[in-house]
C-alpha positions in Angstrom: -34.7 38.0 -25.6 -32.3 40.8 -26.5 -28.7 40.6 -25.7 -27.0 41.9 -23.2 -23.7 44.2 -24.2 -20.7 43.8 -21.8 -18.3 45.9 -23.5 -19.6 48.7 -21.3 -18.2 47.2 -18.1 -15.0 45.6 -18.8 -13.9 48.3 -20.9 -14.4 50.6 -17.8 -12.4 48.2 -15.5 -9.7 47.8 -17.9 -9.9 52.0 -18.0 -9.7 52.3 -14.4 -6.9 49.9 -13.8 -4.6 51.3 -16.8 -5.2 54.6 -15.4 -3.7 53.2 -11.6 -0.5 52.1 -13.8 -0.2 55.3 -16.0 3.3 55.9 -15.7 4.7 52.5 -14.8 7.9 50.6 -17.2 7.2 48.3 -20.1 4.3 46.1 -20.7 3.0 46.5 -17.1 1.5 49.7 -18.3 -0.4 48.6 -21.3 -1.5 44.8 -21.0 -4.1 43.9 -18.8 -3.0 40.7 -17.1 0.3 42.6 -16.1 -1.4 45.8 -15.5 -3.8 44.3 -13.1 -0.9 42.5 -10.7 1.4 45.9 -11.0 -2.1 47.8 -9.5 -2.9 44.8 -7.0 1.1 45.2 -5.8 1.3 49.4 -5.8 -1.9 49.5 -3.7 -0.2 47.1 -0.8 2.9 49.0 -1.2 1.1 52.2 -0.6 -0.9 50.5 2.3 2.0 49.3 3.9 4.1 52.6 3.0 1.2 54.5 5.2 2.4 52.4 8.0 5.8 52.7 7.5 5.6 56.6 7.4 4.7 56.9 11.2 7.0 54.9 12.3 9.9 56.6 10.5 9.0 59.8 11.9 8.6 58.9 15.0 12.5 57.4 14.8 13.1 60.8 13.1 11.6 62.6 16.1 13.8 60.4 18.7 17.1 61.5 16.9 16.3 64.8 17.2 15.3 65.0 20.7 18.4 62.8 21.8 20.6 64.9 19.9 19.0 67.8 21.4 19.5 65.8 24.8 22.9 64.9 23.8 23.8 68.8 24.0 22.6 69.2 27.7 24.3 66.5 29.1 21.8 64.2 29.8 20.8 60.7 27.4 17.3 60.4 25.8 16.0 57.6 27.9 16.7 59.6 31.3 15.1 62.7 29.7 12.1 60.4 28.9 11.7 59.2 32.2 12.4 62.2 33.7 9.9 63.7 32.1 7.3 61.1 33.1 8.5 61.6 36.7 8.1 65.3 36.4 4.9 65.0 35.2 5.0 66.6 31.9 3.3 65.2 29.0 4.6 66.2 25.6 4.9 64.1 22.6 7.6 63.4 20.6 6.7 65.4 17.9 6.9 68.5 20.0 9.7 67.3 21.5 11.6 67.6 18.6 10.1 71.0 17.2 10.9 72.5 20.5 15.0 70.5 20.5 15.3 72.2 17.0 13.6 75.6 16.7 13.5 76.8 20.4 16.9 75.5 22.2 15.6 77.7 25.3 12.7 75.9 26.0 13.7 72.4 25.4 17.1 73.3 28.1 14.2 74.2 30.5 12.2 71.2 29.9 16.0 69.5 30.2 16.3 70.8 33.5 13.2 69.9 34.7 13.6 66.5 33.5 16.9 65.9 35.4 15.7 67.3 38.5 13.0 64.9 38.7 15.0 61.8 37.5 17.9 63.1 40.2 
């Protein structure tokens, strides 16, 4: 029976992982064994920086609007619930577009929100 080459294979995981660490410091970019726990650890940083990204724009988006609440008179957590009381139903995200780029629409939505909490 013939023998069967396995250059083929390991050569193209040892490709695929130095091609995850091109870029990274000192021998972690060129040996294998440290290569392979540098690629291991970026991909669970970038798994648990995916995670991390939604809640620090939604904290982002909470600044905003409080400091857009903050101007009005009124604190986030009574615009929130005033809001809810109101019956309006707008994220955060819009929340804070509006508190930044259209002052006139988030004083409305202000006043609404007050006058339902009130």
């Amino acid at each position: 029976m013939s023998r069967s080459p396995r250059a083929v294979p390991s050569r193209a995981r040892r490709k695929k992982v130095f091609k995850a660490v091109k870029g990274f410091y000192g021998r972690r970019k060129n040996t294998i064994t440290s290569a392979n726990a540098a690629a291991d650890r970026s991909l669970q940083h970038n798994y648990i920086g995916r995670k991390e990204k939604k809640r620090n724009f939604r904290a982002l988006w909470i600044q905003r609007i409080n400091a857009g609440c903050r101007e009005h008179g009124i604190t986030y957590s009574r615009f929130i619930s005033g809001l809810a009381k109101a019956g309006i139903e707008i994220d955060r995200k819009v929340l804070s577009e509006l508190a930044t780029n259209e002052p006139a629409a988030f004083k409305a939505l202000v006043d609404q929100a007050s006058g339902a909490s009130a």
